[in-house]
LUMVOMAR-191226 format. One record per residue (C-alpha): residue in three letters; chain; x, y, z. Coordinates in steps of 0.02 Angstrom, whole numbers, m for minus. Layout:
<site "ala", "A", <X, Y, Z>>,
...
//
This chain:
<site "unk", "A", <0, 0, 0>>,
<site "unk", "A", <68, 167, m56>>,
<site "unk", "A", <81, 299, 84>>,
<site "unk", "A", <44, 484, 28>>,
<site "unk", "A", <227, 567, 69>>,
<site "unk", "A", <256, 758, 51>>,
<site "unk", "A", <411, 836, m21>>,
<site "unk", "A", <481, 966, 80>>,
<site "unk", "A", <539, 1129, 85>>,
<site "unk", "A", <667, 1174, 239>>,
<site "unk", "A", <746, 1311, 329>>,
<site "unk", "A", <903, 1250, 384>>,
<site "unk", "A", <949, 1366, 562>>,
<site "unk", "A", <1123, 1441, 459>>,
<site "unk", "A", <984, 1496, 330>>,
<site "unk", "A", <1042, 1401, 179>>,
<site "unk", "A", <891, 1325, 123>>,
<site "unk", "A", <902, 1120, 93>>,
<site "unk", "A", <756, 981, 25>>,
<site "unk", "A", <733, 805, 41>>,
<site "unk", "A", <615, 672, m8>>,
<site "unk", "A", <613, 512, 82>>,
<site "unk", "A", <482, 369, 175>>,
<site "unk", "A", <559, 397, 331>>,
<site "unk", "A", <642, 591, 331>>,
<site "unk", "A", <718, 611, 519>>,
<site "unk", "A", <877, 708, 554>>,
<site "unk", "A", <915, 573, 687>>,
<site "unk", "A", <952, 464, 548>>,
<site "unk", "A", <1086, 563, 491>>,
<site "unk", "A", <1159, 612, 637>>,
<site "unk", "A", <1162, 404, 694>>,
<site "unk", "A", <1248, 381, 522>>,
<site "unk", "A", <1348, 529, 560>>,
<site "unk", "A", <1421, 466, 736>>,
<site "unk", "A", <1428, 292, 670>>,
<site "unk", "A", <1559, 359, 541>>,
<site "unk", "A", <1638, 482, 656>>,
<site "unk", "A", <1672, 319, 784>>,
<site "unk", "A", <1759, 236, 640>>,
<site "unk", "A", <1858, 392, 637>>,
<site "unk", "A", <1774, 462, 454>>,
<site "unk", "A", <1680, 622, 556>>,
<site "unk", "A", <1716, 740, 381>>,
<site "unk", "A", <1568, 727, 267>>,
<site "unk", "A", <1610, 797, 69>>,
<site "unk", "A", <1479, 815, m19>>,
<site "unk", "A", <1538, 734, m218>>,
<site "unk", "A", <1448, 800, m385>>,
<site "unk", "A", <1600, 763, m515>>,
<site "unk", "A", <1725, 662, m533>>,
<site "unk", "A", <1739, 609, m368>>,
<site "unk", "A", <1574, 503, m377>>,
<site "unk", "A", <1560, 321, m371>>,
<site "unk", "A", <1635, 238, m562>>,
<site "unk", "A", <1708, 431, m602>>,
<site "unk", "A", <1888, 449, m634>>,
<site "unk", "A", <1935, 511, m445>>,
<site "unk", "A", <1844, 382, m399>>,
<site "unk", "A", <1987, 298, m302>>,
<site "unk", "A", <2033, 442, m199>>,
<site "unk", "A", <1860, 397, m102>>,
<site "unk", "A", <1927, 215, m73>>,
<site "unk", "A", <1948, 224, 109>>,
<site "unk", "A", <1776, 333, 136>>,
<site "unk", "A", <1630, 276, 204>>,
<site "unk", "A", <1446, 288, 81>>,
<site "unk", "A", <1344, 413, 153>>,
<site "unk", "A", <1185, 401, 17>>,
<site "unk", "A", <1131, 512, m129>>,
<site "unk", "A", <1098, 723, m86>>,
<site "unk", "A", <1054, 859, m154>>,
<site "unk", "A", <1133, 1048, m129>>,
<site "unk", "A", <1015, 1192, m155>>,
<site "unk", "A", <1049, 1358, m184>>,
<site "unk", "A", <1197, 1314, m293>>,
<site "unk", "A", <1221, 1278, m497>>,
<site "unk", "A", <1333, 1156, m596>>,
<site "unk", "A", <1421, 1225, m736>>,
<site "unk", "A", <1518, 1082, m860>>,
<site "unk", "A", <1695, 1139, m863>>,
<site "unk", "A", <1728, 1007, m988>>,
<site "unk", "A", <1849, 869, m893>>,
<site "unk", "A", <1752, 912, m719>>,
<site "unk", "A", <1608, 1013, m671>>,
<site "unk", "A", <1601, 1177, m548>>,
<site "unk", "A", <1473, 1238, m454>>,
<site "unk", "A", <1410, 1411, m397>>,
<site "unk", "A", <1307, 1491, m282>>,
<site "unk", "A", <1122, 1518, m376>>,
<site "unk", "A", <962, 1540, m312>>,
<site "unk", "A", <815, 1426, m357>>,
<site "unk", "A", <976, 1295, m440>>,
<site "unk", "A", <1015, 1128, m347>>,
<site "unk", "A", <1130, 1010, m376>>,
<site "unk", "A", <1131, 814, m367>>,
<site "unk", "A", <1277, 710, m278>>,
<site "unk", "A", <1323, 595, m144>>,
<site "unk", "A", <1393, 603, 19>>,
<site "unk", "A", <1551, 529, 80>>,
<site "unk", "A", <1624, 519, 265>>,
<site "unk", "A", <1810, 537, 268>>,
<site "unk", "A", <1950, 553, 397>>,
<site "unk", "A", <2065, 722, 405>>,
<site "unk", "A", <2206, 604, 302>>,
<site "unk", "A", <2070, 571, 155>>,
<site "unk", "A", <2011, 764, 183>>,
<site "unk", "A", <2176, 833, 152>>,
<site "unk", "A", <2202, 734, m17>>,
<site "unk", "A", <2057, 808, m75>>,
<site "unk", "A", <2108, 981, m38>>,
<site "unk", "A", <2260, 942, m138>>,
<site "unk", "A", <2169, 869, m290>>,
<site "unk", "A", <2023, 979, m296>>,
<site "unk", "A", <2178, 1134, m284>>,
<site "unk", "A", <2073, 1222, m126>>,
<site "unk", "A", <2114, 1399, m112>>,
<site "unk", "A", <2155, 1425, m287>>,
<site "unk", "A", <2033, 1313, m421>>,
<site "unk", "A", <1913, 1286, m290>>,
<site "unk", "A", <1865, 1320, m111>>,
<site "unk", "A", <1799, 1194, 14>>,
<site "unk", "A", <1644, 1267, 126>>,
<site "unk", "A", <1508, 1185, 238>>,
<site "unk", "A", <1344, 1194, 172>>,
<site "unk", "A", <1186, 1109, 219>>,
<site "unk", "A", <1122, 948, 104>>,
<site "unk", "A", <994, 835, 101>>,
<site "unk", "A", <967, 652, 87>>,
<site "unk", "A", <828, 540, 77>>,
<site "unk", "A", <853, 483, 239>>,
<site "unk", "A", <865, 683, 302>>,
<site "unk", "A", <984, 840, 309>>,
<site "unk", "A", <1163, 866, 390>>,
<site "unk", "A", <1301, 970, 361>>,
<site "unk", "A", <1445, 951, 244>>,
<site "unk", "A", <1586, 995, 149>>,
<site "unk", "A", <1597, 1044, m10>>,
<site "unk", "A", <1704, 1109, m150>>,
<site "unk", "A", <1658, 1255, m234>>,
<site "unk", "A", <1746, 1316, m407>>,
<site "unk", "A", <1832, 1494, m383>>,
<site "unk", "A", <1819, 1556, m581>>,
<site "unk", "A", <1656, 1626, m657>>,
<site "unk", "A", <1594, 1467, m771>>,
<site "unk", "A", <1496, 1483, m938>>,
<site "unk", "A", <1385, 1385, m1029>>,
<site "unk", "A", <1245, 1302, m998>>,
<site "unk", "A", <1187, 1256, m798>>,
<site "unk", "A", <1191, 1048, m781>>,
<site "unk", "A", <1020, 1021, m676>>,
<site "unk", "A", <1043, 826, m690>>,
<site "unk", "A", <1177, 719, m631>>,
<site "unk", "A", <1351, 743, m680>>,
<site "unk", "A", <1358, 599, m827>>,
<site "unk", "A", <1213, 503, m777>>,
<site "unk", "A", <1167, 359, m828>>,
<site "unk", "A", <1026, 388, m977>>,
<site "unk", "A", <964, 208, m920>>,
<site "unk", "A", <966, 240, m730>>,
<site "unk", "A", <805, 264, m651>>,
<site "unk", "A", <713, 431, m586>>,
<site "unk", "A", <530, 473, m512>>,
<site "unk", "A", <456, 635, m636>>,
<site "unk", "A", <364, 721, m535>>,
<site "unk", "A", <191, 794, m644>>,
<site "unk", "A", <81, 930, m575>>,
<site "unk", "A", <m21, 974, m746>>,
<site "unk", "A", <m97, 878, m884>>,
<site "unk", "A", <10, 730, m862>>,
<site "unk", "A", <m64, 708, m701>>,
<site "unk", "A", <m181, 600, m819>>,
<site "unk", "A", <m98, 418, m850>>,
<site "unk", "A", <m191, 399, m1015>>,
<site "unk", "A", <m118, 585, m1084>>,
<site "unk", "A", <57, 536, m1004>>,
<site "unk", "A", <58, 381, m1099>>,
<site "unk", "A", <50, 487, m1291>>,
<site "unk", "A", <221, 590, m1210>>,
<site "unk", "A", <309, 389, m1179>>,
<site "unk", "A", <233, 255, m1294>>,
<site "unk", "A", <185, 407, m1431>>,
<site "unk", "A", <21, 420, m1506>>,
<site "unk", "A", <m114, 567, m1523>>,
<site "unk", "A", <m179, 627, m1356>>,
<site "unk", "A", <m391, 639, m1346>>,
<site "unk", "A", <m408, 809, m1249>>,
<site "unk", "A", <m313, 933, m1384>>,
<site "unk", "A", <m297, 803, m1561>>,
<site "unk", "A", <m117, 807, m1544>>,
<site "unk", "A", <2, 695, m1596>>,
<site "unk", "A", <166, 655, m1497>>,
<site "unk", "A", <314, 563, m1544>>,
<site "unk", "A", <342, 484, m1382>>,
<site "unk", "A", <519, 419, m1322>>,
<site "unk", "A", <648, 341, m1391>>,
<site "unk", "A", <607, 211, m1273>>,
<site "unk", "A", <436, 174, m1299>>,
<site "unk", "A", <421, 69, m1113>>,
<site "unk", "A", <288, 146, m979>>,
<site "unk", "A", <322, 195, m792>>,
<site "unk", "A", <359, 45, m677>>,
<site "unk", "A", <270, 139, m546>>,
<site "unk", "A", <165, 298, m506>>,
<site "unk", "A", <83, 369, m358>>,
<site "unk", "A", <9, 531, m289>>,
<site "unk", "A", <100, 629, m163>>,
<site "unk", "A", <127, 821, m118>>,
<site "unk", "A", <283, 949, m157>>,
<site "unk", "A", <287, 1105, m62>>,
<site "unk", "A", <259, 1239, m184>>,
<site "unk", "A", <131, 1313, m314>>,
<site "unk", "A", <32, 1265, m466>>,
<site "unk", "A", <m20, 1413, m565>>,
<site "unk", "A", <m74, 1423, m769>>,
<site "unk", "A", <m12, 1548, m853>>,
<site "unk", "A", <77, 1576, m1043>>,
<site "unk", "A", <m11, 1529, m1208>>,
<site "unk", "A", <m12, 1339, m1261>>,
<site "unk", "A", <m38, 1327, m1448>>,
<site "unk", "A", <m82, 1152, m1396>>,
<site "unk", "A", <m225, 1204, m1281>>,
<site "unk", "A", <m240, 1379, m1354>>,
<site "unk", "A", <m256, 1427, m1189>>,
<site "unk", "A", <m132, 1434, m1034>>,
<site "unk", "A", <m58, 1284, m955>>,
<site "unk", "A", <14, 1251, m770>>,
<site "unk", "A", <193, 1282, m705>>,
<site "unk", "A", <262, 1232, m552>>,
<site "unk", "A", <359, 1350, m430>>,
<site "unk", "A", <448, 1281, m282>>,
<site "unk", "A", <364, 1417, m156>>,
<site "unk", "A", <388, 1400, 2>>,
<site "unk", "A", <233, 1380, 119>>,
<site "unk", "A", <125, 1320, m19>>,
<site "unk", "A", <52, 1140, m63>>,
<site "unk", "A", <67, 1069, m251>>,
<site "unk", "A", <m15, 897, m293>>,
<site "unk", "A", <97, 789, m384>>,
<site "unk", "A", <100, 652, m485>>,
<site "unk", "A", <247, 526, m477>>,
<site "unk", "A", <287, 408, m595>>,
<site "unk", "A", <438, 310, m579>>,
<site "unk", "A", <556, 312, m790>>,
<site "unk", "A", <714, 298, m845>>,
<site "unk", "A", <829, 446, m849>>,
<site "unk", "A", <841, 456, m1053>>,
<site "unk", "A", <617, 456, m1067>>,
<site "unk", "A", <647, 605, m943>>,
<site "unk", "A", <771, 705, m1068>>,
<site "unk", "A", <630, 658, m1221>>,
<site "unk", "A", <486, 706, m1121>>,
<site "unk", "A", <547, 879, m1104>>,
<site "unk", "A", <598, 904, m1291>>,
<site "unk", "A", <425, 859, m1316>>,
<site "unk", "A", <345, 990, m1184>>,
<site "unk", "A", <464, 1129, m1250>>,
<site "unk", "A", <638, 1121, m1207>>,
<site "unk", "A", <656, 1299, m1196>>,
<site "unk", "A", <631, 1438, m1038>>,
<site "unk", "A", <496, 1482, m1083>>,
<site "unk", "A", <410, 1323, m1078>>,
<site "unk", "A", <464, 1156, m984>>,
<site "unk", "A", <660, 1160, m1010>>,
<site "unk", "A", <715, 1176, m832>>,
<site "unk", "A", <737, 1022, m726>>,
<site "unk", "A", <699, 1037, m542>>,
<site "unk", "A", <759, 915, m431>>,
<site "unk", "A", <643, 925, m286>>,
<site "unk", "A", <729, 765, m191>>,
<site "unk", "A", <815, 609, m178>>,
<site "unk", "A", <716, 447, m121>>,
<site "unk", "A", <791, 315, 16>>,
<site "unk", "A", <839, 243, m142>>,
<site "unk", "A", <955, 344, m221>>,
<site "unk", "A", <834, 414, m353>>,
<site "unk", "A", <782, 583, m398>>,
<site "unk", "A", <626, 670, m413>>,
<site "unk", "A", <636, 788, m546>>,
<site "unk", "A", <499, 884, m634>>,
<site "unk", "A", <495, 1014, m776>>,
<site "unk", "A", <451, 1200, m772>>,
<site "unk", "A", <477, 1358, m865>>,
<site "unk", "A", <641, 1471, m801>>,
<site "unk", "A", <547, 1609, m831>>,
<site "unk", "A", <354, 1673, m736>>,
<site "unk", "A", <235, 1698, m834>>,
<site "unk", "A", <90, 1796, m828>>,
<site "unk", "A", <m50, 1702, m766>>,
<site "unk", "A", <m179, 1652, m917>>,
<site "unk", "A", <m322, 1556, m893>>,
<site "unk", "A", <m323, 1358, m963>>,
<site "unk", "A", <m452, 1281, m1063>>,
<site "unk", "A", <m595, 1181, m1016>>,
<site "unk", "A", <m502, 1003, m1069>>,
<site "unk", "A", <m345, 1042, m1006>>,
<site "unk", "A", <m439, 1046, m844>>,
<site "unk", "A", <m531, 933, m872>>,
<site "unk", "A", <m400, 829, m898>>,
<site "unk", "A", <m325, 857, m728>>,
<site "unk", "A", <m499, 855, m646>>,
<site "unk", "A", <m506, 676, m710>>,
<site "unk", "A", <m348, 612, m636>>,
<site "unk", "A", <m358, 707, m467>>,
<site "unk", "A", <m546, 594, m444>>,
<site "unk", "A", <m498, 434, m538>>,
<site "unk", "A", <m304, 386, m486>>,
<site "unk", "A", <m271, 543, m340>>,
<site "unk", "A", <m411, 480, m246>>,
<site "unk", "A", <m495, 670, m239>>,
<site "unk", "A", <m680, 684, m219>>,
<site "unk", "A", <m751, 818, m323>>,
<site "unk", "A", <m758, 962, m200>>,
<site "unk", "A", <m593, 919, m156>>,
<site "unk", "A", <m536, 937, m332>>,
<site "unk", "A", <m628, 1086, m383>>,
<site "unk", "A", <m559, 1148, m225>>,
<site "unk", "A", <m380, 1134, m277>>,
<site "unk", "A", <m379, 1170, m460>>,
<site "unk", "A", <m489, 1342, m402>>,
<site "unk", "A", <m334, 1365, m285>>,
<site "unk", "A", <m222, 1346, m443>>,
<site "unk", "A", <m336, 1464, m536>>,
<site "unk", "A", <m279, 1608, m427>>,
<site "unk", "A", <m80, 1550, m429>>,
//
């Protein structure tokens, strides 16, 4: 039986805000991993994003460390520097890693390979897990990067699993499906190519993300406005997981509109006990809020009653809710 879980929003007490996603999200859990590593004499945690990661080329630097899980950094952005990545401070950015536990011996080699003080500079910052939040180290590249911001994992595996997390039309399984296994979808007569892998979710479930649903820019699709998500804090988004592999992820959003102005930025909104990340898509830009049309809500209506297990006050209630952003 599927329990409803809610992805949260935190205010870690040094201010730097953090996010997790997990079944069982308790900061003791950290802190007993935390002192279990620190008895071992490993009480450094480094948070990895690059080429320190498990099968990455530095790899064997972290031989002697101790797994700490897959995390998340927010409030930061990774930038490929083409043989490693970089990351800077950026609001609404987050970045997906791991944690290690080290000793001061393993610590100080990484000072030395990551060149801290001059390429990069090693800070404590505040990351999440699935299993909940601690403090860590990490380093952070002392140059001004260009190009384009990395919101997934640094070379990720297009096969690996992740949970996208849908708060609009493909709330509805039967629209979802046209954006996977391709095919034309019933509420707005288009056709979609679907993925390159044609396979469907493995599993799907509703839950809540702290944030807001509003409608807004001008679907030709629709011909009408269509919902974006914003990761505001104090607010309560319903979402609809659905458990595909990393590459369907990539197609779905060239077929939403890989652009900022339409679905092109990737979200991360948490990591699962797992190790796997819920992502969704949203615009990079807000928009002016514009009104949707009757079947795109309809559409939602349908899967909020049928598979969300809304009645229909409840339902009205929310999408009204979205109405005024």
């Amino acid at each position: 039986q599927k329990v409803m879980q809610t992805i949260a929003w935190e205010e870690h007490p040094d201010g730097e805000v953090i996010t997790g996603f997990g079944f069982n999200r308790s900061m003791k859990n950290m802190e007993l991993l935390q002192a279990r590593c620190a008895c071992q004499g490993k009480a450094n945690a480094v948070f990895t994003y690059g080429t320190l990661m498990r099968d990455m080329p530095a790899a064997p630097l972290m031989d002697d460390a101790l797994w700490g899980g897959h995390a998340i950094l927010k409030g930061y952005a990774m930038y490929d520097l083409d043989l490693y990545p970089g990351i800077r401070q950026a609001d609404g950015e987050a970045v997906q890693g791991e944690i290690w536990f080290v000793d001061d011996a393993t610590l100080d080699a990484l000072d030395d390979y990551e060149g801290e003080g001059s390429l990069y500079t090693r800070r404590r910052v505040s990351i999440s897990t699935g299993f909940g939040s601690l403090a860590a180290n990490v380093y952070v590249y002392n140059g001004m990067p260009e190009g384009e911001i990395i919101r997934d994992r640094w070379h990720a595996n297009p096969d690996s699993y992740v949970w996208y997390a849908a708060y609009g039309s493909n709330m509805n399984a039967e629209r979802f499906k046209c954006y996977l296994a391709g095919g034309c979808c019933q509420e707005n007569g288009n056709y979609y190519p679907g993925c390159s892998d044609p396979s469907l979710w493995t599993d799907t479930y509703f839950t809540e993300a702290e944030g807001v649903v509003y409608f807004g820019n001008h679907s030709p699709s629709w011909d009408a406005g269509v919902a974006f998500y914003l990761p505001t804090k104090g607010q309560s988004a319903v979402v609809r997981l659905y458990r595909i592999k990393r590459s369907q992820l990539h197609d779905v959003m060239q077929q939403e509109g890989a652009s900022d102005a339409w679905y092109g930025k990737m979200l991360c909104l948490g990591i699962a006990e797992n190790g796997e990340s819920i992502i969704t898509l949203t615009s990079a830009i807000e928009h002016e809020r514009n009104a949707p049309a009757p079947e795109y809500i309809a559409c939602i209506r349908q899967a909020l009653i049928t598979d969300g297990g809304m009645s229909e006050e409840q339902a009205d209630g929310y999408l009204e809710k979205c109405m005024k952003g």
